[in-house]
C-alpha positions as CSV (number, residue, x, y, z in Angstrom):
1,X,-21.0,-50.0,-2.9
2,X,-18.0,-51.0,-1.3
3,X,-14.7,-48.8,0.0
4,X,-12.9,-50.1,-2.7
5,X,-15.1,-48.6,-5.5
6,X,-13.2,-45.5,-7.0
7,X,-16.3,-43.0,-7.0
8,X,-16.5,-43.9,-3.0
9,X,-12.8,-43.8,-2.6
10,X,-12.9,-39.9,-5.1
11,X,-15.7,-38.7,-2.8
12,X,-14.0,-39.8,0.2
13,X,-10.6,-37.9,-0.5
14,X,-13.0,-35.0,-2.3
15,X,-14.6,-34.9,1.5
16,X,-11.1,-34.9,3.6
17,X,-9.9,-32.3,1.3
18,X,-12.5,-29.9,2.2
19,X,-11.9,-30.7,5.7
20,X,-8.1,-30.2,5.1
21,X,-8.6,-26.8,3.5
22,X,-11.3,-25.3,6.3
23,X,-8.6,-26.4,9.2
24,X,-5.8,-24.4,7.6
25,X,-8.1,-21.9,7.0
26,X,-9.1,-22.0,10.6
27,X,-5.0,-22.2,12.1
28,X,-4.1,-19.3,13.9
29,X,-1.9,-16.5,12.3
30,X,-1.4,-16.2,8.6
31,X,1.6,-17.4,7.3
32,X,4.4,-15.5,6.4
33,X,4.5,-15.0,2.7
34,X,7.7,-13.0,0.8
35,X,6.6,-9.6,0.0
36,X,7.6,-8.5,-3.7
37,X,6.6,-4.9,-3.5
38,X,9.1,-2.2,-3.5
39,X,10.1,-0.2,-0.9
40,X,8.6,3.5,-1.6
41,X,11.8,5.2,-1.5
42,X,13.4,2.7,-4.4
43,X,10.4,2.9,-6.4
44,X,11.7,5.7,-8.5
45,X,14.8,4.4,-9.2
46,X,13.3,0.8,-10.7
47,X,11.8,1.9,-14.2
48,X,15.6,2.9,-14.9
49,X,17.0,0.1,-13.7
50,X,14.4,-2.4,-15.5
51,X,15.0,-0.8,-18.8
52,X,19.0,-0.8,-18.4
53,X,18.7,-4.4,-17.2
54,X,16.5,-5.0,-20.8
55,X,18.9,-3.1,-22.8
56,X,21.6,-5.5,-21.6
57,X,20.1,-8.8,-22.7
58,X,20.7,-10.1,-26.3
59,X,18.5,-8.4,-28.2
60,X,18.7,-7.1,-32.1
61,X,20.4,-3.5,-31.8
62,X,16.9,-2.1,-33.2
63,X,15.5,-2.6,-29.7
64,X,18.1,-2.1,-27.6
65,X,18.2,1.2,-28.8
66,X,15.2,2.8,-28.1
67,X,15.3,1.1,-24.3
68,X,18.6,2.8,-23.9
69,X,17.4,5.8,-24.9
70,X,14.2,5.5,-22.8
71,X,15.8,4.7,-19.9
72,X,18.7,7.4,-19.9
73,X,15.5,9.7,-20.3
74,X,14.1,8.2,-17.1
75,X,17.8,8.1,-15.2
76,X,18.0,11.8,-16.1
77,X,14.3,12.6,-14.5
78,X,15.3,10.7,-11.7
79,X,18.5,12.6,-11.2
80,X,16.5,16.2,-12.1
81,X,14.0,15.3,-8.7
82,X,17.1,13.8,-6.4
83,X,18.5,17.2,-6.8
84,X,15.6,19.6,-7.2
85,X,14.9,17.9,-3.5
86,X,18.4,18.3,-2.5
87,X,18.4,22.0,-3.5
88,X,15.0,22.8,-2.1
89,X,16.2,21.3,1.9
90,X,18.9,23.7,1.2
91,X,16.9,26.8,0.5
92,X,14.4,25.7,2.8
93,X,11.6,25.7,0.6
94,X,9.1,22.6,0.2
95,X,9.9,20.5,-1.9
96,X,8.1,19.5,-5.1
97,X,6.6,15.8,-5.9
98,X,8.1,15.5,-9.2
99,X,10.0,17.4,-11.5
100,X,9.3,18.5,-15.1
101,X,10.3,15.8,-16.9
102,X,12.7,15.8,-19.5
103,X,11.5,15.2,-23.0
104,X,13.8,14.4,-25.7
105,X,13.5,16.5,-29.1
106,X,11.7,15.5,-32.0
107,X,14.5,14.2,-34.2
108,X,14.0,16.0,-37.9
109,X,13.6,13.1,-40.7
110,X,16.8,13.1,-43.3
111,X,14.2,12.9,-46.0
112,X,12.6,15.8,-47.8
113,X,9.3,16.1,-46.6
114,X,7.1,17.0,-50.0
């Protein structure tokens, strides 16, 4: 078969290819790539922020709701550690990891339960 057949010229470029990717495999440092991870000290602050950021799109009011709700529940943790941690440097005493979380109460149904 000749160079102009198109299974020679396939297995030709199949061939340089493989040599292609094994030299940039081979180059010396790896490239720099963008990072998406969160910094650790912002980390707490982005599960608020996501769900605010949700509850702002359009969205029927039947599920903005709830990630309103959630995520004032999540601001208000949030805000319960920044100053349990605050307080604690005060006092002098160690701080704790995380806070008791606050839970929201169980809202009572309208209806009469029979």
């Amino acid at each position: 078969m000749s160079k102009d057949h198109p299974r020679v010229q396939k297995e030709l470029l199949l061939a340089r290819m493989a040599a292609d990717r094994v030299a940039l495999r081979a180059k010396g440092p790896p490239r720099n790539t963008a990072d998406f991870r969160l910094a650790p000290e912002l980390r707490p602050w982005a599960l608020p922020a996501v769900l605010f950021g949700l509850s702002l799109l359009k969205m029927p009011p039947f599920l903005k709701a709830p990630l309103r709700a959630i995520a004032v529940i999540a601001l208000k943790n949030r805000v319960q550690d920044v100053m349990h941690v605050a307080q604690s440097r005060a006092s002098g005493e160690v701080p704790r990891p995380i806070a008791r979380p606050i839970t929201p109460e169980p809202v009572q149904s309208r209806r009469s339960v029979r």
